[in-house]
C-alpha positions in Angstrom: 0.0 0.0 0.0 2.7 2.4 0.5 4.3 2.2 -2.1 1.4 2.8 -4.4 1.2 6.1 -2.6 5.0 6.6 -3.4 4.1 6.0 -7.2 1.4 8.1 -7.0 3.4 11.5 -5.5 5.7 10.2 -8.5 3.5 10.5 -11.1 2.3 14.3 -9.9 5.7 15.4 -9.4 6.8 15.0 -13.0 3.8 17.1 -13.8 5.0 20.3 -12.0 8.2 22.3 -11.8 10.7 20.9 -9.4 11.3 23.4 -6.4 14.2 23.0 -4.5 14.4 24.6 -0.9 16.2 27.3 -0.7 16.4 28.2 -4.3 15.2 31.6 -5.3 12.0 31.0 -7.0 12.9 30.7 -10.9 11.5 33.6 -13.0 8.9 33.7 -15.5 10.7 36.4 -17.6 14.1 37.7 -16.1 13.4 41.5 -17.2 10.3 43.2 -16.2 10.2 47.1 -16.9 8.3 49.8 -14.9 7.4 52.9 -16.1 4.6 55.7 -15.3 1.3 55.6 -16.9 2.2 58.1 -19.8 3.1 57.0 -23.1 6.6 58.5 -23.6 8.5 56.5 -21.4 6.6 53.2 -22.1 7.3 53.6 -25.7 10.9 54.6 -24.7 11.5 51.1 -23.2 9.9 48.9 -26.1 12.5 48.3 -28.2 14.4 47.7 -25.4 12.5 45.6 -23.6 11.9 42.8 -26.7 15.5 42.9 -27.3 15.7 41.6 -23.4 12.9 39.3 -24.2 11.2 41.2 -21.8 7.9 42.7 -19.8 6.9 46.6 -19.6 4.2 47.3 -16.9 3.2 50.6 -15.9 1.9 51.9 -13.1 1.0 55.7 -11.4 4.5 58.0 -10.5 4.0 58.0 -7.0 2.4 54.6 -6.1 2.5 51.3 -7.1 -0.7 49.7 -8.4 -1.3 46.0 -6.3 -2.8 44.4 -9.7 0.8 45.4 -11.1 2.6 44.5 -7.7 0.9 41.1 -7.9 2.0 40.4 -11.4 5.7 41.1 -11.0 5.5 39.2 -7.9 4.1 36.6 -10.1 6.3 36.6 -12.4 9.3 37.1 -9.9 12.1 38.5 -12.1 15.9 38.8 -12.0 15.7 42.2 -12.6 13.7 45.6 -12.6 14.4 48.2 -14.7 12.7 51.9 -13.8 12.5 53.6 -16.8 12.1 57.6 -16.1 13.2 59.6 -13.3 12.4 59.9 -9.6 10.0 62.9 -11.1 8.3 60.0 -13.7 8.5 56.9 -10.6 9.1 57.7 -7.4 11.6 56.7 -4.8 8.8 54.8 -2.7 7.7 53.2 -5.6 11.3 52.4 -6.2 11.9 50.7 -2.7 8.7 48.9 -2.7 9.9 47.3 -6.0 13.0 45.8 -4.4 11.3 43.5 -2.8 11.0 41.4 -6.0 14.0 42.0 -7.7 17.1 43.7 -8.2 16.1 47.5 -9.4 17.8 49.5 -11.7 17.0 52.7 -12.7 17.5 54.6 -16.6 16.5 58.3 -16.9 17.7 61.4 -18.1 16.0 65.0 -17.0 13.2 64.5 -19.6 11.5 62.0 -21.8 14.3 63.3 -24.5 17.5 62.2 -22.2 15.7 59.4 -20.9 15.2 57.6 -24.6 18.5 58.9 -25.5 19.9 56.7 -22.8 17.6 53.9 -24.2 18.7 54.1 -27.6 22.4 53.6 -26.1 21.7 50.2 -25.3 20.6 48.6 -28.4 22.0 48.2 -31.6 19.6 50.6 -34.2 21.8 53.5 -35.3 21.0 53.6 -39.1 17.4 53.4 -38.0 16.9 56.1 -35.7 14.3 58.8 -36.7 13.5 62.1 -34.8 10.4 62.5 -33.8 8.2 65.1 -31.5 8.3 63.7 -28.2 4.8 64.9 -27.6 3.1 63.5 -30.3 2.4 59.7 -29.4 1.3 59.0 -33.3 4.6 60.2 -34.4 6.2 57.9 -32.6 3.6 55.0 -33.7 4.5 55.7 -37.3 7.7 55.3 -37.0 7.6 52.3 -35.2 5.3 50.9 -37.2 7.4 51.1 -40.2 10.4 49.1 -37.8 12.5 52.4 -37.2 13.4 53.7 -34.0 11.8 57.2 -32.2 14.2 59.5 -30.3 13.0 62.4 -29.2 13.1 66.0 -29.4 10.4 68.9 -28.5 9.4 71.1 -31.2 7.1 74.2 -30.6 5.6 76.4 -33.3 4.1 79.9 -31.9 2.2 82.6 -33.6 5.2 85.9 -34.2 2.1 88.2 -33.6 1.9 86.6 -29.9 5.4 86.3 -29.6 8.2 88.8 -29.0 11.9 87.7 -29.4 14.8 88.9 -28.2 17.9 88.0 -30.1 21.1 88.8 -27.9 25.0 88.8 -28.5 26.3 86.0 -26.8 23.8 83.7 -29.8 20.5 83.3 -27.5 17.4 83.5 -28.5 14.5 84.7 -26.0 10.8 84.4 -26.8 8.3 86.0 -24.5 4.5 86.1 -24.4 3.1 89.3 -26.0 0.4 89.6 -24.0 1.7 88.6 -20.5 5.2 89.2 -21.2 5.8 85.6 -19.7 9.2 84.3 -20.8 9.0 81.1 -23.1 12.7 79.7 -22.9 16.3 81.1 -24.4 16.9 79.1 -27.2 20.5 79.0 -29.7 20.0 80.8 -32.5 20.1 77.6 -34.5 17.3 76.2 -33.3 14.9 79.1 -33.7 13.5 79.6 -37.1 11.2 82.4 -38.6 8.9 81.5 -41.1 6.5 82.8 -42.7 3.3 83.2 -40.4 5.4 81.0 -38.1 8.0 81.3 -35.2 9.5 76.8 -34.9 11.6 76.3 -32.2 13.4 72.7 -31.8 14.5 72.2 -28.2 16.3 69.2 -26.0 18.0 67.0 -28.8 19.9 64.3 -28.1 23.3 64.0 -28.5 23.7 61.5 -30.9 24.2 61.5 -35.1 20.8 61.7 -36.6 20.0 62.0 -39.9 16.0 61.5 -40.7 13.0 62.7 -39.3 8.9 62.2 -39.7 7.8 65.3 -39.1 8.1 68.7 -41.4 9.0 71.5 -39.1 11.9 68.9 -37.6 13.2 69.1 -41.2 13.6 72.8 -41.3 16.5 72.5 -38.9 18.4 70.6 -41.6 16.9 66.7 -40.9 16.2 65.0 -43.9 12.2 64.3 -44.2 11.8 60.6 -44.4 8.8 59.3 -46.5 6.5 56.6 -44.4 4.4 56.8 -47.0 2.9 53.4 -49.5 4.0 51.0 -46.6 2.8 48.0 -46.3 1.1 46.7 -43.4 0.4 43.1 -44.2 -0.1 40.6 -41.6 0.4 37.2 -41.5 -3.3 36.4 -39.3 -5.2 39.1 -40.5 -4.5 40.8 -37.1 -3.5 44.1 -36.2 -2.4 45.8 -32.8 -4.5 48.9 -32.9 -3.1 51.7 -30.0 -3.7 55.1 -28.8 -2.0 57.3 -25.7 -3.5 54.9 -23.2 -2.7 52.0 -24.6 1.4 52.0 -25.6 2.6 48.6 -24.4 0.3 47.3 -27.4 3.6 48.2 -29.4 5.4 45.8 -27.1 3.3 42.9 -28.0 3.1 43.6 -31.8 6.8 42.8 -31.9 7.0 39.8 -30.4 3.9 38.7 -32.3 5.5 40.3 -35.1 2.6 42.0 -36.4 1.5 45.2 -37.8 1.1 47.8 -35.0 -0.9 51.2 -36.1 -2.2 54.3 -34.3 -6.0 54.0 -33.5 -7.6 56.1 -36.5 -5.0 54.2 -38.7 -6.8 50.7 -39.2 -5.9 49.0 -42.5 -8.6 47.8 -44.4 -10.2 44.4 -43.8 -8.1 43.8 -41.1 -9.6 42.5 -37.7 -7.9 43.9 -34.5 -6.4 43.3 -31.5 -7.5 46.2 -28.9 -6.5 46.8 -25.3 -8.3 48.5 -21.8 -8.2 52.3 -22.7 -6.4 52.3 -19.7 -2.3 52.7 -19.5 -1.9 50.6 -16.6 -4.5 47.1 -17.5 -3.7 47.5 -21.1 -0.1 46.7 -19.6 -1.0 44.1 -17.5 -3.0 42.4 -20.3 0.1 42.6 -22.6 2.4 41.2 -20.0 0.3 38.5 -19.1 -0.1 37.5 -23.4 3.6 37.4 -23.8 3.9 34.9 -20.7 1.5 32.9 -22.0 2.9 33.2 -25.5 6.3 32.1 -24.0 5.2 29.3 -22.2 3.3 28.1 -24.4 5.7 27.7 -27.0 8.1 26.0 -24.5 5.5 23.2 -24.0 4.6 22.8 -27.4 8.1 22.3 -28.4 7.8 19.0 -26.0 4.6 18.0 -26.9 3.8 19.2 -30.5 0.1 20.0 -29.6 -0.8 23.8 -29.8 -4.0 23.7 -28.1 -2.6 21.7 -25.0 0.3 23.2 -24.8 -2.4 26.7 -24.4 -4.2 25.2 -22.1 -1.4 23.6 -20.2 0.4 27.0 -20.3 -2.5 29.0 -19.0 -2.8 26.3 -15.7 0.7 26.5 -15.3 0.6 30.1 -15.0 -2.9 30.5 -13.7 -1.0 28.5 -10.4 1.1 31.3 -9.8 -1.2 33.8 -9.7 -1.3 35.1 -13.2 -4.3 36.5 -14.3 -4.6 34.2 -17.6 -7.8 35.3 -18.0 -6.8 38.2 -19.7 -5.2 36.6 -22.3 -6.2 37.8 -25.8 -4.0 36.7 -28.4 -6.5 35.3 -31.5 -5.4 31.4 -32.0 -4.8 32.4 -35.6 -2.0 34.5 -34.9 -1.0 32.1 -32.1 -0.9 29.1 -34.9 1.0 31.9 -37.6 3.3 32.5 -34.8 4.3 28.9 -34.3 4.4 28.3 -38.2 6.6 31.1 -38.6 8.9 29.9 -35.7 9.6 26.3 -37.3 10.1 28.2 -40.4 
């Protein structure tokens, strides 16, 4: 009798993940990335973050949401990278992070340093584009068409409401008319007067640029690159349809490997894959498809059944307190994504 009990605990054992006492708890994804529930930052840490084979969850700048806490403790990951200053996370958010993993921090003073830094860490030189770093479809554009954003500010004011003030030393002052509120103090190089318009380009980064997306970028010497007749053809019929609250869509369109367009963008006869208008759920659902994605492919590459290895996948993870029921990843593009990966 006891040793049918023995063969028994056996035979369950080989069906779960061996845990050793006093191992650390092994790690769903080893990179998870935090950012604050605005776009720039998020976006900033996409490229990035697939290159890692990685997770981006957001979550407010001065507290940490517990449906994102849960997750990452979920997952429980080597690493945390902050993306964004104490300004974009906090410091408390920061501590209460290190109690699931080592935390790192990458910022600069403003979204333009804090990409910059980004962009230092991956391998995309010849396809870096300039973008506005306030305008999220800019960014989406370029992305979609597999280049990478850095940004810059660029403001364009009425000269009626603006008076400048050109000094010796090679700055450039622009108050309000009306208020006689200082603007900023520019370089002359990077004030332009055109006609009926007053551009000012401000916070570039420091790196060798060439191309840009967007026309007034261009007057500052950038050459204007054309996005225009591209293709967005996808594989499942599927594509990853974001908007401001919804950036770690971009995220998931890469590993997927997907078209990914800005919401008012949608190609024609394509169905869609849409997200909580919400910055910080739309991240949790993305984070929670790529974990299924992933583990799912590692079963399947055992057993050679798709829709078991799903199912087995989403029980594995739904036992360690992953909210699998999220998941939203059409099986077509699950089955394209397996076909393309034996290809």
């Amino acid at each position: 009798m006891e040793w049918k009990y023995i063969i028994i605990f056996l035979l369950l054992l080989n069906g779960v993940e061996a845990l050793v006492i006093g191992e650390e708890k092994p790690s769903l994804v080893d990179t998870v990335f935090v950012t604050n529930n605005r776009w720039p930052d998020c976006i900033a840490a996409t490229d990035y973050g697939y290159e890692v084979d990685g997770v981006i969850l957001q979550t407010y700048s001065n507290y940490l949401d517990p449906s994102v806490e849960s997750l990452i403790e979920g997952i429980a990951p080597k690493r945390i990278v902050i993306v964004g200053g104490p300004l974009a996370v906090s410091y408390s958010v920061e501590e209460r992070l290190k109690k699931y993993g080592d935390v790192v921090r990458v910022w600069g003073p403003t979204r333009v340093e804090t990409r910059e830094e980004i962009l230092k860490m991956i391998e995309r030189e010849e396809r870096i584009v300039l973008v506005n770093g306030s305008n999220f479809k800019d960014a989406v554009d370029v992305i979609s068409r597999d280049y990478a954003p850095a940004y810059c500010f660029i403001n364009v004011y009425d000269p009626y409401q603006v008076m400048r003030v050109y000094r010796d030393d090679g700055i450039v002052e622009l108050y309000y008319v009306k208020n006689r509120r200082l603007i900023g103090k520019y370089p002359r190089r990077y004030v332009l007067e055109l006609p009926g318009k007053i551009v000012v380009l401000s916070r570039c980064p420091d790196m060798d640029i060439e191309f840009t997306n967007n026309q007034y970028i261009a007057k500052f010497g950038y050459k204007l690159i054309d996005l225009g007749n591209t293709s967005f053809n996808s594989p499942c019929g599927y594509t990853v349809v974001v908007n401001e609250n919804t950036p770690s869509g971009v995220l998931l369109s890469k590993y997927l490997d997907i078209p990914v367009v800005y919401n008012s963008e949608i190609p024609r006869g394509d169905k869609v894959i849409k997200f909580e208008n919400d910055p910080i759920n739309s991240s949790i659902t993305v984070t929670v498809d790529i974990l299924v994605l992933k583990r799912t492919v590692e079963l399947y590459k055992r057993n050679r059944d798709l829709k078991q290895s799903l199912y087995e996948a989403k029980t594995q993870l739904w036992s360690k307190n992953i909210p699998v029921e999220r998941y939203n990843i059409p099986y077509s593009c699950l089955e394209k994504y397996i076909e393309k990966m034996e290809y």
